[in-house]
Phi, psi and omega in degrees: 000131163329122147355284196259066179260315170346271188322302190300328186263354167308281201307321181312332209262007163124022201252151173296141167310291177341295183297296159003267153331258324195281189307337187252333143314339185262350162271341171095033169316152154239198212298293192317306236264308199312285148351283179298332175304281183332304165315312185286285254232301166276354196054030185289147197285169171306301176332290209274349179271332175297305198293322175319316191271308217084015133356276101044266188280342170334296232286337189250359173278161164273151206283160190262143209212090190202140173313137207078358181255156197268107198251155184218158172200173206275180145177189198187126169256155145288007180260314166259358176076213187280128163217169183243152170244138140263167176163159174248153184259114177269297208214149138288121168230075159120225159252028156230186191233140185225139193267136171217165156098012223266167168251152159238151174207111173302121161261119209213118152061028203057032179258186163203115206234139163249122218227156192297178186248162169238115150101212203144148196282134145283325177213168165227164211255113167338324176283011177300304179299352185308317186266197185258150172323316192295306191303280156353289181294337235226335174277322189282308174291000153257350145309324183274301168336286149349300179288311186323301194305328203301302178344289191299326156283332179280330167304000000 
């Protein structure tokens, strides 16, 4: 049975993208699941899959940063391109966050797709977090960018 067939016979039976969300938060989907739900099930574009779940505003508050709780953050390779990482906060030691759990979710075509992880950071420096996830994401893709244009001219 499908992640989301629960979700897929809400929506078959006439239930709002809206209600949806709120039944798969209430089930403890998080953001990234919530999205991907959303995407899958209702066929909401990425933009309308943040606002529907409240994403959207996730992305621009700072991550709450106490053991258990689930933090995500960006990167990008030349190998997978652009991603999101997930993970639970096992422990505060200091000044770092020591890491469980992780997810990778691939960004391909406004998806987000989840692909297994090889390694994973165990810890990152609490000040990683000053900014908001939007902001982050929002440095990297003008790095890439950048780097692209810088390439594209030394050719």
């Amino acid at each position: 049975m499908s992640e989301f067939a629960r979700y897929r016979d809400m929506r078959q039976a006439g239930v709002a993208p809206e209600a949806v969300a709120r039944a798969a938060r209430a089930d403890g989907l998080d953001d990234v699941a919530l999205i991907r739900l959303l995407r899958t099930v209702c066929g909401l574009s990425f933009a309308d899959a943040k606002r529907v779940s409240g994403a959207a505003a996730a992305l621009d508050q700072k991550q709450e940063l106490r053991e258990g709780a689930t933090v995500y953050w960006e990167g990008a390779d030349t190998v997978d391109g652009s991603y999101i990482m997930r993970a639970t906060i096992a422990r505060l030691d200091g000044d770092r966050i020591h890491l469980t759990d992780h997810h990778k979710y691939l960004i391909r075509s406004g998806e987000l797709v989840e692909v297994p992880v090889s390694g994973g950071m165990e810890s990152i420096p609490v000040t990683y977090f000053d900014k908001t996830l939007a902001e982050r994401l929002g440095e990297s893709i003008q790095f890439w960018d950048d780097l692209a244009r810088s390439f594209s001219r030394a050719g």
